[in-house]
C-alpha positions as CSV (number, residue, x, y, z in Angstrom):
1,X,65.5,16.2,43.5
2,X,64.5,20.2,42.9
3,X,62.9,20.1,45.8
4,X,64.9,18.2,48.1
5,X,67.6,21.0,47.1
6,X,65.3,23.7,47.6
7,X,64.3,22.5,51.0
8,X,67.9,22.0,51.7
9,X,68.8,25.8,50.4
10,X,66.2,26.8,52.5
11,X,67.4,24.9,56.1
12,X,70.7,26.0,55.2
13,X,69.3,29.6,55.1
14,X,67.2,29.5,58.1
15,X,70.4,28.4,60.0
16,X,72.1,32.1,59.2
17,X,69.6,34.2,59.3
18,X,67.0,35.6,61.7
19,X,63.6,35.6,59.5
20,X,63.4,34.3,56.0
21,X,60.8,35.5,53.3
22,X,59.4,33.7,50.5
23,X,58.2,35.7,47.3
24,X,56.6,34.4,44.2
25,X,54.3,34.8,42.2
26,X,50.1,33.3,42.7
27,X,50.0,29.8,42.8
28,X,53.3,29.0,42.6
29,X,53.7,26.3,45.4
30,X,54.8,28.9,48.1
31,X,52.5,28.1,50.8
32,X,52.7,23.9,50.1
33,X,56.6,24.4,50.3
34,X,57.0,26.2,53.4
35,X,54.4,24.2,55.1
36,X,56.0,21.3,54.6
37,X,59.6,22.4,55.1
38,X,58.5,23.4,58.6
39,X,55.3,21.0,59.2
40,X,56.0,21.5,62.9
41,X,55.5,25.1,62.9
42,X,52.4,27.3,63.6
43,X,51.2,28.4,60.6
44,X,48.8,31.6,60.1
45,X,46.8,32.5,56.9
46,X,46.3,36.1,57.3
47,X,43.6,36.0,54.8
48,X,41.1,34.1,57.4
49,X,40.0,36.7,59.8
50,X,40.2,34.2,62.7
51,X,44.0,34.4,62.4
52,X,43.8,38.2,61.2
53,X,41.9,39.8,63.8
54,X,44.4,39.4,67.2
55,X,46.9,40.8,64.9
56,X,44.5,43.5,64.1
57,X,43.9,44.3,67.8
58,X,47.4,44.0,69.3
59,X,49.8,42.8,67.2
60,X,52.7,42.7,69.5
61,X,51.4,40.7,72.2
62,X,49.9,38.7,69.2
63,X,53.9,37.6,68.4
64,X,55.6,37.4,71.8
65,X,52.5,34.6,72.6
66,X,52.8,32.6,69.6
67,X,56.9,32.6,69.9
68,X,59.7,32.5,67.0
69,X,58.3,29.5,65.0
70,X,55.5,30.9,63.0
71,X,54.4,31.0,59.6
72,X,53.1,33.8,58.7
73,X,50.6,33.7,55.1
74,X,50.1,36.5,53.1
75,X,51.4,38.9,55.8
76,X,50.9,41.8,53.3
77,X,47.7,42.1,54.4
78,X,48.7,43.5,57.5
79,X,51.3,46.0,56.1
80,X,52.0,47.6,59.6
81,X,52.9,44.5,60.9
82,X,56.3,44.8,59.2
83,X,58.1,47.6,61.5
84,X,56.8,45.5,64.1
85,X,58.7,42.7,62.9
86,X,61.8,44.2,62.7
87,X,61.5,45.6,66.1
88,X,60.9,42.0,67.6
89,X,63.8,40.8,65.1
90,X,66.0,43.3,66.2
91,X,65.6,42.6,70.0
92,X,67.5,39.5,69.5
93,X,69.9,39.8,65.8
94,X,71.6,36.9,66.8
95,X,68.7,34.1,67.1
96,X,68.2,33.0,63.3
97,X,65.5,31.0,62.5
98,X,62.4,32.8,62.9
């Protein structure tokens, strides 16, 4: 029931806004949620390099190839890909669910 609300919450959510961000703390299910929420999404673990590295080398390009439905791990890793995302976000405010 928790988590059919939660995933509920969280459709409800993607629906009016542009990006959504999960926080929590280690091992707390964040990762299993969201990939099931949006199983048919591409999802990227930035902790394995094969994922890491394009957005090491051009990050932008990296986003406008894999589109608006990705799932991006442990995207702290890559702090400088924040600005970037707001820049992409910005370019379209009123596309939510990204």
């Amino acid at each position: 029931m928790l988590l059919r609300n939660l995933t509920e919450e969280f459709n409800r959510k993607l629906r009016h806004f542009p990006v959504l961000v999960i926080l929590g703390p280690l091992q707390y299910g964040k990762t299993t949620f969201i990939r099931g929420a949006l199983s048919d999404w591409r999802y990227l673990d930035l902790e394995k390099p094969s994922d890491l590295g394009p957005f090491k080398s051009d990050a932008e390009s990296r986003l406008k190839k894999l589109g608006d439905k990705i799932i991006l791990d442990e995207a702290q890793r890559l702090p400088e890909l924040f600005p970037l995302l707001r820049s992409v976000i910005d370019e379209n405010r009123k596309r939510n669910g990204r």
